[in-house]
C-alpha positions as CSV (number, residue, x, y, z in Angstrom):
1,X,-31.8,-3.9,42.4
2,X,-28.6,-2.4,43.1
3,X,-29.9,-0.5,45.8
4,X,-30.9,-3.9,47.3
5,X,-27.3,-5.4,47.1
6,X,-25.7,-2.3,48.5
7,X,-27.4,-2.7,51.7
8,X,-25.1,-4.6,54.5
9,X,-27.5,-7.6,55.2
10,X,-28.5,-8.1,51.2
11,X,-26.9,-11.2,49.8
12,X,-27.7,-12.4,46.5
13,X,-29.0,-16.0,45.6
14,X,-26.9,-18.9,46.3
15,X,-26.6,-19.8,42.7
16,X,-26.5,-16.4,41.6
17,X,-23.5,-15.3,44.2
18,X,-21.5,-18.4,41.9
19,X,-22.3,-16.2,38.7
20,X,-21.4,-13.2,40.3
21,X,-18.1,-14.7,41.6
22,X,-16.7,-15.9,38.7
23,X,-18.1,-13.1,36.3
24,X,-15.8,-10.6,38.3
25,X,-12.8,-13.1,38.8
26,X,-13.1,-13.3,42.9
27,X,-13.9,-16.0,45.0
28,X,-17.9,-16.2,46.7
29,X,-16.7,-16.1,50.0
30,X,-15.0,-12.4,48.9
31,X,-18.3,-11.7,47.8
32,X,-20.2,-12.1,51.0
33,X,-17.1,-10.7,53.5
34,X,-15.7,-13.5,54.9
35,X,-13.1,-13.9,52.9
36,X,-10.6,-10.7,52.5
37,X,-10.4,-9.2,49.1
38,X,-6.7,-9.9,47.5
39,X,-5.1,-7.9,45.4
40,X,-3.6,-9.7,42.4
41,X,-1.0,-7.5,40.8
42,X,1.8,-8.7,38.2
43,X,5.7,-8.8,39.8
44,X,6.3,-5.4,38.4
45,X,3.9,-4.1,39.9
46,X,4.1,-5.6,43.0
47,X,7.9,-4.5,43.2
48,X,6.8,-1.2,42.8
49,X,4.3,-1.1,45.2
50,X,7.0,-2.0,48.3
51,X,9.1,1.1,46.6
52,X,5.7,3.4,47.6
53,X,5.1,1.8,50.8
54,X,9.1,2.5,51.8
55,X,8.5,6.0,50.5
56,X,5.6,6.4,53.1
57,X,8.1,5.8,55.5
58,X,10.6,9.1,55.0
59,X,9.7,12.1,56.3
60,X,7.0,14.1,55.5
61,X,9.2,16.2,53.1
62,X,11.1,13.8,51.5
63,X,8.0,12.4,50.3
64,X,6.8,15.3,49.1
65,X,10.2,15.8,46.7
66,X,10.1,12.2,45.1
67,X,6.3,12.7,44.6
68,X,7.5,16.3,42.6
69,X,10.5,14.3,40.7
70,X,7.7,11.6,39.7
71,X,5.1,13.9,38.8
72,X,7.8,15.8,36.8
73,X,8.9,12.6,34.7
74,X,4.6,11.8,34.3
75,X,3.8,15.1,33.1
76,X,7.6,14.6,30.5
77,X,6.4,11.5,29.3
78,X,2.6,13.0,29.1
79,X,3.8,16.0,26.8
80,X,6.5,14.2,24.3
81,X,4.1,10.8,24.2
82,X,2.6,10.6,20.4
83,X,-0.9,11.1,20.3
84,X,-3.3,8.3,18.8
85,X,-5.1,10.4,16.2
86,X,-7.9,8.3,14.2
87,X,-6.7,8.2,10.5
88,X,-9.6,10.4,8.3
């Protein structure tokens, strides 16, 4: 069955396209392509996606140092995070 819905020209039922829809939170008309998918995102989130799209603007090498300083301040946070051990 999902082989059938991966194909390009497969479409499901009318009223099962309605399920589908509102099961996954999307509009039909996303569903069947003639509608562009939008990506909902909170404010914080969107704020910091403009930061990474102005980063894709600086030179190759800058990029590359404020990708190090954030992968630096991930892998900190990573190692000094408490971990969630289940209680015996």
């Amino acid at each position: 069955m999902i082989a059938y819905y991966e194909r390009e020209d497969a479409e499901p039922p009318g009223p099962l396209l309605a399920v589908l829809a509102q099961a996954i939170g999307v509009p039909a008309d996303t569903l069947r392509g003639l509608a562009p998918a939008r990506l909902t995102t909170r404010p914080g989130t969107a704020k910091l996606l403009k930061r990474l799209q102005r980063i894709e603007e600086l030179p190759l090498p800058d990029q590359r140092a404020v990708l190090k300083i954030v992968d630096g301040l991930l892998e900190t946070h990573r190692r000094t995070k408490p971990s969630r051990q289940k209680a015996s």
